[in-house]
C-alpha positions as CSV (number, residue, x, y, z in Angstrom):
1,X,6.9,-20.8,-8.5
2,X,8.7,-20.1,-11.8
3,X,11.8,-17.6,-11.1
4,X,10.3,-14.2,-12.3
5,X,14.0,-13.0,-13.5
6,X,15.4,-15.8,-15.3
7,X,11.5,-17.0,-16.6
8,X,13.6,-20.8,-16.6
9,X,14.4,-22.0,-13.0
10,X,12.1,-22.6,-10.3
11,X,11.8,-20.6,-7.1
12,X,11.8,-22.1,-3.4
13,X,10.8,-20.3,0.1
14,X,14.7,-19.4,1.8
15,X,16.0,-16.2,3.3
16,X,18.0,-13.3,1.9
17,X,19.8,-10.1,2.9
18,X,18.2,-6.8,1.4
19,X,20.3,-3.4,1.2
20,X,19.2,0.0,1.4
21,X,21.3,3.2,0.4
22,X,20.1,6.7,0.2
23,X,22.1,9.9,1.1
24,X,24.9,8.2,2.8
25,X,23.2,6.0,4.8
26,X,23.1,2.0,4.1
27,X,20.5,-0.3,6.1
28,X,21.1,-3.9,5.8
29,X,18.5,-6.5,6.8
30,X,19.4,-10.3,6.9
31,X,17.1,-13.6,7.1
32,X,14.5,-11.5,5.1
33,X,11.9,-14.4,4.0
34,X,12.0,-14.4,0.1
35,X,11.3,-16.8,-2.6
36,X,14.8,-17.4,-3.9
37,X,16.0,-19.1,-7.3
38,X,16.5,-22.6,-6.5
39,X,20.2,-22.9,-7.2
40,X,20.9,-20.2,-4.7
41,X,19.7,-22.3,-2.1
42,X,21.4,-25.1,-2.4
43,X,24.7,-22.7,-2.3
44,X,23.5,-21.1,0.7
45,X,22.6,-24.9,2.5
């Protein structure tokens, strides 16, 4: 899948960590399933 921010790199399955803040209050959630930009990856591995 072609990276939908960059429009150049491609895109591979992996995990990420998504942050919510509203009103004081911040939710983390890690090893969401994601399709992450390809370079991140290899950083993370």
């Amino acid at each position: 899948m072609k990276c939908v921010i960059c429009k150049n790199g491609a895109t591979k399955e992996g995990r990420t960590t998504v942050t919510f803040d509203r009103d004081g209050l911040t939710l983390v959630v890690k090893d969401v399933p994601a399709q992450v930009s390809a370079p991140i990856v290899a950083k993370i591995m």
